[in-house]
Structures are given as structure tokens and as C-alpha cells.
TILONU-752966 format. One record per atom (N, C-alpha, C): atom name; residue in three letters; x negated, y, z negated. Coordinates in nm, 3 decimals, padded with zeros to 5 digits. Each point is the difference from the previous one (the first is absolute). Layout:
// TILONU-752966
<'CA','Ala',<X,Y,Z>>;
...
END
This chain:
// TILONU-752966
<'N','Unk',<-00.084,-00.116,00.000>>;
<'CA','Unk',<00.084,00.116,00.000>>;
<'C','Unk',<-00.090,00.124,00.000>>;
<'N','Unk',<00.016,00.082,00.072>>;
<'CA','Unk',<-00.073,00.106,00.019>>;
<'C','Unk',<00.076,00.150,-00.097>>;
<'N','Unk',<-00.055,00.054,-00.071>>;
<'CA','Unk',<00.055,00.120,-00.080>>;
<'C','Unk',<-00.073,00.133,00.039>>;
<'N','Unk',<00.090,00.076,00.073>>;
<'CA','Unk',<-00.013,00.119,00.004>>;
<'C','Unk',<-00.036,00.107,-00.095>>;
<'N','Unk',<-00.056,00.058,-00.047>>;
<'CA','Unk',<-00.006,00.084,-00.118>>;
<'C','Unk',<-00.016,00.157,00.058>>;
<'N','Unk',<00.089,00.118,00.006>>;
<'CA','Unk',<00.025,00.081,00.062>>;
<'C','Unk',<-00.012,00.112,-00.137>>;
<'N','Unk',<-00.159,00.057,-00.048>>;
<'CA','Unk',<-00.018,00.076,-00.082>>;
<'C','Unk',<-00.026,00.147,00.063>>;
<'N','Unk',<00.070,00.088,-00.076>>;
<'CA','Unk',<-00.031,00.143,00.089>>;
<'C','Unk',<-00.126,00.057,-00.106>>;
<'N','Unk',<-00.092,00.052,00.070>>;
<'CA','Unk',<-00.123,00.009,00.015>>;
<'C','Unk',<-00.010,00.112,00.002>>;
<'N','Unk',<-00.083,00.102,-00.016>>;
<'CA','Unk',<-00.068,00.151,-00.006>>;
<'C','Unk',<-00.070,-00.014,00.091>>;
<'N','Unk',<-00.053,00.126,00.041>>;
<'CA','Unk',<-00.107,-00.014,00.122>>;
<'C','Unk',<-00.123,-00.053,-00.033>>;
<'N','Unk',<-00.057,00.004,-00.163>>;
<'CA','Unk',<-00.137,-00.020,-00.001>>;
<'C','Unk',<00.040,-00.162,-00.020>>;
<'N','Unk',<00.124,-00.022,-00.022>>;
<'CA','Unk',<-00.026,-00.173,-00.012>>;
<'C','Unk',<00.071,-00.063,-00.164>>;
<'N','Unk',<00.024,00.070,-00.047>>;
<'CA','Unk',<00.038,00.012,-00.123>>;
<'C','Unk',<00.170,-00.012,-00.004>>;
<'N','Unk',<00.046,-00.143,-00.082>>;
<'CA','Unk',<00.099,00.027,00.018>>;
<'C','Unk',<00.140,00.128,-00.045>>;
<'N','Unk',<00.104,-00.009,00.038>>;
<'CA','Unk',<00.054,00.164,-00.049>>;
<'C','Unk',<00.121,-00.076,-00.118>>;
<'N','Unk',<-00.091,00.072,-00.072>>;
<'CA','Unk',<00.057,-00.009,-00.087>>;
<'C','Unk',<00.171,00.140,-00.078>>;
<'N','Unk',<-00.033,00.087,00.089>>;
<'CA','Unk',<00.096,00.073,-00.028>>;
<'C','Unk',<00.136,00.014,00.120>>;
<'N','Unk',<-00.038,-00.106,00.059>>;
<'CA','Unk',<00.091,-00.057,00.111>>;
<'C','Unk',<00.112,-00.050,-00.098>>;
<'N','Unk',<-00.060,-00.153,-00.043>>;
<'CA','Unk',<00.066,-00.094,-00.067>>;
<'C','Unk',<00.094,00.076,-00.176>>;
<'N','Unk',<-00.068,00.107,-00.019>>;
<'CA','Unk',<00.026,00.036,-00.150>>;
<'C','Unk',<00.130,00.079,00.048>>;
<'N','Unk',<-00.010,00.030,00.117>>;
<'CA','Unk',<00.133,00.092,00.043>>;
<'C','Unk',<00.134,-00.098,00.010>>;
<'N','Unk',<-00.064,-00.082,00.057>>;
<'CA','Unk',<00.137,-00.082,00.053>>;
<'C','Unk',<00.009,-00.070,-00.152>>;
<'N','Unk',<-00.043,-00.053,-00.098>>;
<'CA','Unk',<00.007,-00.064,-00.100>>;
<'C','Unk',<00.103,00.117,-00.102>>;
<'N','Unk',<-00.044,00.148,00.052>>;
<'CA','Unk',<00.098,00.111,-00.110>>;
<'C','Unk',<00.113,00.007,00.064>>;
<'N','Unk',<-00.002,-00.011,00.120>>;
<'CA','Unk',<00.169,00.015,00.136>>;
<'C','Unk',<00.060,-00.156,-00.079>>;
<'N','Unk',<-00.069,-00.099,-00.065>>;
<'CA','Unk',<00.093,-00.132,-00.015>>;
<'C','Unk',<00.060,00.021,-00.115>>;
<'N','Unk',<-00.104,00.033,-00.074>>;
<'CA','Unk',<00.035,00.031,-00.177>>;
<'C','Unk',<00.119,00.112,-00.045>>;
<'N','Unk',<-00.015,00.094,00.105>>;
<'CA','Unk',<00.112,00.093,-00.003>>;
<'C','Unk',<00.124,-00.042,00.051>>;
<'N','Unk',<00.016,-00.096,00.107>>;
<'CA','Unk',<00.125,-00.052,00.013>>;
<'C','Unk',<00.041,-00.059,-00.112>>;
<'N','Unk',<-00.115,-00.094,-00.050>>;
<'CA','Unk',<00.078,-00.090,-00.079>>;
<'C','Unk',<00.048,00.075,-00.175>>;
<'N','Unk',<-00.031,00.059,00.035>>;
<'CA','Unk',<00.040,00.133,-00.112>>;
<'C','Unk',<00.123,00.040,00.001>>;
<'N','Unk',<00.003,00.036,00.143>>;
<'CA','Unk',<00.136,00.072,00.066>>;
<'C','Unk',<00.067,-00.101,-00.018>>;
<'N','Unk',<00.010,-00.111,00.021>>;
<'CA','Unk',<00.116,-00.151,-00.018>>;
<'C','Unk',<00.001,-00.049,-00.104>>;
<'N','Unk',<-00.083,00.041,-00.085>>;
<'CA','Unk',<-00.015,-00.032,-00.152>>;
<'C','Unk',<00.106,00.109,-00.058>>;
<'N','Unk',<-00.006,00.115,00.012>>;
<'CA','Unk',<00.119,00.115,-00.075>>;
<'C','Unk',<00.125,-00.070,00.051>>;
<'N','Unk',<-00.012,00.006,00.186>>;
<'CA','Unk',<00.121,-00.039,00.027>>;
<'C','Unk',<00.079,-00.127,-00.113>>;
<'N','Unk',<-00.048,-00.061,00.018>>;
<'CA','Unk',<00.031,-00.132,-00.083>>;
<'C','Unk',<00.046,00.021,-00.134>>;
<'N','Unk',<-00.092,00.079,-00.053>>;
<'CA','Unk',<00.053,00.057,-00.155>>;
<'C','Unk',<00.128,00.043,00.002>>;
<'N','Unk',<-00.015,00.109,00.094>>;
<'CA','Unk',<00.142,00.115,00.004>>;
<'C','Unk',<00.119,-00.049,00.030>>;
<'N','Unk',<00.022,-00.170,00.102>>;
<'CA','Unk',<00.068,-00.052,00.049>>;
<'C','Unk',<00.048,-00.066,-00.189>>;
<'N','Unk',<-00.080,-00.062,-00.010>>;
<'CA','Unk',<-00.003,-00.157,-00.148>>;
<'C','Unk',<00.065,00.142,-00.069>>;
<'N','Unk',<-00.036,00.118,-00.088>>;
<'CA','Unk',<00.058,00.127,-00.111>>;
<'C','Unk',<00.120,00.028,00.075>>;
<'N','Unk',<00.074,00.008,00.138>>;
<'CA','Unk',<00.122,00.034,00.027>>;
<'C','Unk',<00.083,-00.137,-00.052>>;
<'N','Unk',<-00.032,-00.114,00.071>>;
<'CA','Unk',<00.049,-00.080,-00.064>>;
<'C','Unk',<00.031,-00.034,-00.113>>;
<'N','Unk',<-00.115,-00.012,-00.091>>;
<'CA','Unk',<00.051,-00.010,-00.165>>;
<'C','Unk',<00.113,00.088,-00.032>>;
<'N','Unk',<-00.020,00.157,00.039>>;
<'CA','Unk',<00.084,00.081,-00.040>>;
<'C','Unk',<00.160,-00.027,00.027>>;
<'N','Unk',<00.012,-00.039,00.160>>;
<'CA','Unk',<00.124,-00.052,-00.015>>;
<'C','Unk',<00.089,-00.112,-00.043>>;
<'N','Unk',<-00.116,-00.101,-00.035>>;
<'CA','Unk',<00.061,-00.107,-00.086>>;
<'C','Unk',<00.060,00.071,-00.125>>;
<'N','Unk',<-00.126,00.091,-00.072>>;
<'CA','Unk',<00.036,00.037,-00.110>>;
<'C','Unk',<00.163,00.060,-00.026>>;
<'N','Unk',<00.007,00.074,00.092>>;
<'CA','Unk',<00.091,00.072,00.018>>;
<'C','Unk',<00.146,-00.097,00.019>>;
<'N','Unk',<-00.061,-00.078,00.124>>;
<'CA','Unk',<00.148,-00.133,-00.029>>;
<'C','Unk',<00.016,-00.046,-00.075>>;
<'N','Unk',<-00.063,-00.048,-00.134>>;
<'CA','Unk',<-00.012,-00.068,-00.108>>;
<'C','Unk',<00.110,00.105,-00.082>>;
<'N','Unk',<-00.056,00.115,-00.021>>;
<'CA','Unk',<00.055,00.078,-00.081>>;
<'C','Unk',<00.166,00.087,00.033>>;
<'N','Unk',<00.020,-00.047,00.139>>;
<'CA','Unk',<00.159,00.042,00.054>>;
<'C','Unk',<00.032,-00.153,-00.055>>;
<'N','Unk',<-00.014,-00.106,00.067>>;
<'CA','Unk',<00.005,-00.096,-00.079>>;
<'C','Unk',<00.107,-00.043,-00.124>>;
<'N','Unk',<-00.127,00.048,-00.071>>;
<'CA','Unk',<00.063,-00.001,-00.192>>;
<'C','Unk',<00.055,00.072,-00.026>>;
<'N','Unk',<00.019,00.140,00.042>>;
<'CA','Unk',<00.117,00.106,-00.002>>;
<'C','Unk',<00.096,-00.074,00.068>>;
<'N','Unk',<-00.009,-00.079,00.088>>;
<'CA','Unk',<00.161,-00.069,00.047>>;
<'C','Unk',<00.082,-00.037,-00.035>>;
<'N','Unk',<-00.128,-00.113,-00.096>>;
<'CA','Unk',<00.069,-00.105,-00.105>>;
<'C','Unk',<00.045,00.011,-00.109>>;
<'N','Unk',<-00.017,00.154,-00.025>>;
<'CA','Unk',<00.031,00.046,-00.154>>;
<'C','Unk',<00.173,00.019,-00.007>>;
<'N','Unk',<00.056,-00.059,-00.078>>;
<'CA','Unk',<00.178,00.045,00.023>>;
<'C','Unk',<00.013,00.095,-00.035>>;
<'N','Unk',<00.087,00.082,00.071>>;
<'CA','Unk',<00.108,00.151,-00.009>>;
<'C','Unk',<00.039,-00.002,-00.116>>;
<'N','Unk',<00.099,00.091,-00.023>>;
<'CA','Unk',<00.081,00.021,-00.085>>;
<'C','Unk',<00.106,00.045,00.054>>;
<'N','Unk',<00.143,-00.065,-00.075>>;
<'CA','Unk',<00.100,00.047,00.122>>;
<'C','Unk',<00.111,00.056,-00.115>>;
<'N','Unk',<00.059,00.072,-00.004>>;
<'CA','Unk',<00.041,00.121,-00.090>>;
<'C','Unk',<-00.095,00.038,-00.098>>;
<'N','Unk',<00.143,-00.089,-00.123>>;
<'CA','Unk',<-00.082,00.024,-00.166>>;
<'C','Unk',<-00.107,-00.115,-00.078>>;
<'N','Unk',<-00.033,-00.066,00.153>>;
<'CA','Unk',<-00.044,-00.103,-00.105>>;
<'C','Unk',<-00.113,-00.022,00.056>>;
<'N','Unk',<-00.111,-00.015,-00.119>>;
<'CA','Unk',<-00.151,-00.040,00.061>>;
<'C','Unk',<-00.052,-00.124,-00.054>>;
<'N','Unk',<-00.122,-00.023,00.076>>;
<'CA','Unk',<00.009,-00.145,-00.048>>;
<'C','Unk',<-00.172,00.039,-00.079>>;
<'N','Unk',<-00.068,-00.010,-00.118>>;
<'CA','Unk',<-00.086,00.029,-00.042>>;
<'C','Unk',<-00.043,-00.104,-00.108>>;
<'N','Unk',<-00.138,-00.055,00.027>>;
<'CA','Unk',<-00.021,-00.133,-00.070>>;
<'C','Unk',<00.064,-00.162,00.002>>;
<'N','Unk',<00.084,00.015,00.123>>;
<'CA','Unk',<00.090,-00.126,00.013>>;
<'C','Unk',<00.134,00.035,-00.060>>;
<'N','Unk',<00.032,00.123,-00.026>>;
<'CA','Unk',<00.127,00.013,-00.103>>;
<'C','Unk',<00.061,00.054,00.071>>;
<'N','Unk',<00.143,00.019,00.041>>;
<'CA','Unk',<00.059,00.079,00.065>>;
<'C','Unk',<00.077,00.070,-00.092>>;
<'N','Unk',<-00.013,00.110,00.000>>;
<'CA','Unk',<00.062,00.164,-00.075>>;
<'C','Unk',<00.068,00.028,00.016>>;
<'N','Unk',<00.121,00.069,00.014>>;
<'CA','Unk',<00.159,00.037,00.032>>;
<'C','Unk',<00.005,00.093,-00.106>>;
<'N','Unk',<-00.007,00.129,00.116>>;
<'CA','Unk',<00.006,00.084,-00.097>>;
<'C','Unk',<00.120,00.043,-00.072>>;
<'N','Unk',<00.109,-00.079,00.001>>;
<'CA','Unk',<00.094,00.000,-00.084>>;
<'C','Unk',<-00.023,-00.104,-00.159>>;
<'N','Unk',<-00.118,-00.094,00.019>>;
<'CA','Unk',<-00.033,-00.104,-00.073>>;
<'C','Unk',<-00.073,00.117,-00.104>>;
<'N','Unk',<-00.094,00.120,00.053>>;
<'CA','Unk',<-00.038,00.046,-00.099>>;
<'C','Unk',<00.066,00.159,-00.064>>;
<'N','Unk',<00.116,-00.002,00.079>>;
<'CA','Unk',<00.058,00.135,-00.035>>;
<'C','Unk',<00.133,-00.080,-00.131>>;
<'N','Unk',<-00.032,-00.132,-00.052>>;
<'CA','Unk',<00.159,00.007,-00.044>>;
<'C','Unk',<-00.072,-00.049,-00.160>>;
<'N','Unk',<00.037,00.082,-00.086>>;
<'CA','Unk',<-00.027,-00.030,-00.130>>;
<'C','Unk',<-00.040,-00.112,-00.079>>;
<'N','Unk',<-00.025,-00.040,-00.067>>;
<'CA','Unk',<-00.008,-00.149,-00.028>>;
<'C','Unk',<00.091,00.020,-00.160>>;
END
């Protein structure tokens, strides 16, 4: 098998080294750039789970429908506590 090796070179012969350091900062910066992306994508997400979670449990919480609330498992009528004992 024959291998090509295609090094870019300076004129005196020396390889270039500020060739390769460029393209190595053009890679690192993408992957930077797709690295935030990624973050910013994953923090929107959490947020709207969070947010569904929490409409959610406000859903599940029962009303109150006139005089009567329901607090601790007890249901209240507020005639239950307006009448003398």
C-alpha cells in the first residue's frame, strides 16, 4: 500500500506550522459553537419540562366550588363552621 503524506511546507523546508494551528482554532471554534448550541437547546428544554411539571400540579390541585374547601383531606362547609356548637 502506498501512503501519500501531503505536508504543507514553508519555503525554506520547514514544516508550517501556523497553517495547521489555524485550521485546528477554525475546528475548536466550531465545536464551541455546537457545544453552546447544545447547551442552549438541553436549558430550553429543562425549562419547559419544568414548567409542564408545574401547570401539571396546579391541574391536579382541586377547586373549590362555592362554600366549601377541601383543606388537609377535610372538606369545610362553610356553613359547618358558621353554626354554633
Amino acid at each position: 500500500m502506498t501512503q501519500t503524506n501531503d505536508i504543507r511546507r514553508r519555503a525554506n523546508g520547514s514544516i508550517d506550522l501556523d497553517f495547521y494551528r489555524a485550521g485546528a482554532t477554525a475546528l475548536r471554534g466550531q465545536a464551541m459553537r455546537d457545544a453552546s448550541k447544545l447547551r442552549n437547546a438541553l436549558a430550553g428544554i429543562l425549562a419547559m419540562a419544568g414548567i409542564l411539571g408545574i401547570v401539571t400540579v396546579l391541574a391536579s390541585i382541586p377547586r373549590t366550588t362555592g362554600s366549601t374547601a377541601i383543606a388537609a383531606g377535610w372538606i369545610i362547609d362553610a356553613q359547618t363552621l358558621s353554626d354554633p356548637i
